[in-house]
C-alpha angles and dihedrals in degrees: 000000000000083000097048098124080053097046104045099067093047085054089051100049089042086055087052097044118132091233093060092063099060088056113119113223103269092049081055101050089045090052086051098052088043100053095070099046076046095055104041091050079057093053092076092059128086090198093048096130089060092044093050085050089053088053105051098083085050093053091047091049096058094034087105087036105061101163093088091059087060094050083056097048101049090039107069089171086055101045082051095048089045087051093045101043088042091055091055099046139027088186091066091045089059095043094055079047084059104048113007094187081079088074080077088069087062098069108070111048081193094066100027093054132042143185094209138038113242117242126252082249089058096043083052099054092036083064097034091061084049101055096042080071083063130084104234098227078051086098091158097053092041084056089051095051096052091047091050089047094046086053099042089047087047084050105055097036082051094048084037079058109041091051094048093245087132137038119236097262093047082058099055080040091064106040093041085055094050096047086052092050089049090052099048093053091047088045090051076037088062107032094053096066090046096049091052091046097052123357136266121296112255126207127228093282103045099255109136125249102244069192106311083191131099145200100219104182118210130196107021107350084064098041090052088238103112112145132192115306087009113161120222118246098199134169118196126223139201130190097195129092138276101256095253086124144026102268084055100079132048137285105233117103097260097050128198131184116275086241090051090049092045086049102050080034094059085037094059095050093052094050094051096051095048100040111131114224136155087279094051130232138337096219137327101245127218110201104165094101094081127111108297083356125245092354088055129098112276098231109024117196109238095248089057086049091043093058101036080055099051096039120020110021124106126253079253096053089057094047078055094052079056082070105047137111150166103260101166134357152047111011101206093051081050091065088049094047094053091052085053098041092049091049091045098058090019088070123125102256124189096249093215083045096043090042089042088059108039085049093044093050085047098056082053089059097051086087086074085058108114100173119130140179078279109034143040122212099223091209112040105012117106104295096013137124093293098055092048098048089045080054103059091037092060096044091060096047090046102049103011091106090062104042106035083187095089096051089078107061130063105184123082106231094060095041081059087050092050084049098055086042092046087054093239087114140048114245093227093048092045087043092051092043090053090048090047087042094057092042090053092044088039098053082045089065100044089051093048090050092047091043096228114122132275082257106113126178114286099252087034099128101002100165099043087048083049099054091041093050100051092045086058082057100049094056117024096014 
């Protein structure tokens, strides 16, 4: 071991550890039997001591469980894959702590690693076989088996990432997917109580909600960039009326107002996907992005969005709206929604006003920099993610009315592309911002899977920071 004055004194004070003196005879033969597969795995590694270190909760975690040591031990293939994912990431390491069934997911490289990202339509199958195994009115164990797709997905688009098996879009591809096929079954999770308790929601003119309701993600759900660990930023959207007639509530036989149901409706989701079990939670949920923000309806109609968005919200909140996207729900109110959504940043903006406003909410944001003479905040700092996102945004509500084209599209990389194609752009300088952009979000990534901060060293990206930021100026300077 090139680490060994490290790593000895980690070995002795694992030997000596509290959680080793409560093992029964047979945890501590198979420990036994597992430390020096352990050990020479770890051979083959200059930073063995800080991978042993990663490992130690792990270890901790399946000690009364023991079962998992002997799936290590018998499972060469597994114990290598474990070394060499732990290495790469501490996030993952504290993810297999958390929950040791994932070292299932270690036996098999076919399954672990992959060349290309699923589809949403093979997520959605891939849950939708495991959920068949699972009575309906079973909500608990439901709960347990999205919790366990949602970690062994993380984990293989984490393990895809670290080895290099998938390029950083593919990635955000992946975990954005995942996250849209989770939402779309709690959503289908929550409806269906409701509806048995009191009907279905009606429109106007009596036509029933199947579900006239939808998930619309905003940041970076919406922008498919989500990343590992990433919250949702969600706003949620009915198509039914207010309750001021008859048509306006549901059809059950306890009836309740549309805007009664949406709401218990909204609540429910939101409860499902921040429950706290054993397993953890679903997802953290971000829900400020709503119409007049946390002291806004839950679930707003899309008239009442529509006109909050055309009369009261802020320039930010439409740079926002850039940003925003169907994620689960009713087909036909996506469509709507799209059509609002396009007039609504499509609109005709003063350019002086609309500059003086994005610069002017990025100045506010400035207070979140935490850059220094030694260090540089990768999302917030001067030619960081930020700029760069505050610079797209602004490019679509400025010149949106004239080139429809950038209304379709919600991630950044794509709205430069439409900016090179409209002519508004040259093709080198969108082709250099997409290439900063992905090492930014690239180097984001690498700092969350290894669980250090989004500080990186002060000339750390100088010439991504460089092109970002004259392109700011350029534009917006």
């Amino acid at each position: 071991f090139s680490c060994a004055e490290q790593l000895q004194p980690l070995l002795q004070a694992w030997r000596s550890d509290k959680s080793l003196s409560h093992l029964h005879s047979d945890g501590r033969d198979r420990l036994n039997r597992f430390m020096p597969l352990l050990l020479q795995e770890l051979a083959h590694y200059t930073q063995a001591d800080i991978i042993f270190s990663r490992l130690l909760p792990l270890l901790r975690a399946v000690l009364r469980r023991s079962a998992y040591l002997v799936l290590l031990i018998e499972n060469q293939q597994a114990l290598k894959q474990l070394v060499l994912l732990v290495d790469a990431s501490s996030w993952i390491a504290e993810q297999l702590a958390l929950a040791p069934v994932l070292l299932d997911e270690l036996l098999d490289p076919r399954h672990l690693y992959r060349d290309l990202a699923p589809s949403r339509e093979e997520l959605t199958d891939l849950l939708r076989q495991q959920m068949l195994r699972i009575p309906e009115d079973d909500l608990e164990m439901q709960l347990e088996t999205l919790r366990h797709f949602k970690r062994s997905h993380s984990l293989r688009a984490a393990a895809c990432e670290v080895t290099q098996r998938l390029p950083l879009m593919k990635v955000s591809d992946y975990l954005t997917f995942m996250a849209e096929v989770i939402l779309d079954y709690v959503l289908h999770m929550a409806w269906k109580p409701l509806a048995n308790k009191h009907g279905t929601p009606q429109l106007e003119d009596g036509t029933v909600c199947n579900p006239g309701f939808i998930i619309v993600g905003y940041g970076k759900l919406g922008g498919l960039e989500l990343s590992h660990g990433s919250d949702l930023d969600l706003v949620f959207i009915h198509n039914a009326g207010s309750g001021e007639t008859l048509a306006d509530t549901s059809t059950g036989q306890t009836p309740i107002e549309n805007s009664t149901f949406f709401a218990r409706l909204g609540q429910k989701i939101i409860h499902i996907l921040n429950t706290r079990t054993v397993n953890g939670i679903l997802y953290e949920v971000d829900m400020r992005l709503r119409p007049s923000g946390n002291s806004g309806l839950l679930v707003a109609s899309l008239n009442g969005f529509e006109r909050y968005e055309a009369n009261n919200a802020w320039t930010w909140e439409h740079q926002a709206l850039v940003r925003a996207r169907v994620v689960a729900g009713c087909p036909q109110l996506t469509q709507q929604f799209e059509t609002v959504r396009a007039h609504i940043i499509g609109r005709e903006r003063t350019f002086d006003a609309l500059k003086h406003d994005v610069v002017d909410m990025r100045n506010k944001m400035r207070t979140l920099d935490k850059s220094s003479t030694t260090h540089f905040d990768l999302k917030y700092g001067h030619g960081g993610i930020v700029d760069l996102e505050f610079l797209v945004q602004f490019a679509v509500l400025a010149w949106g009315h004239a080139h429809p084209a950038l209304l379709t599209w919600t991630d950044n990389i794509r709205i430069l592309e439409q900016l090179a194609i409209s002519g508004l752009m040259p093709l080198e300088q969108t082709e250099q911002l997409k290439e900063a952009y992905r090492a930014l979000r690239s180097r984001g990534h690498r700092r969350v899977l290894l669980g250090e901060p989004t500080l990186l060293e002060a000339d750390a990206l100088l010439l991504e920071r460089a092109i970002i930021t004259a392109a700011w100026n350029s534009v917006l300077g």
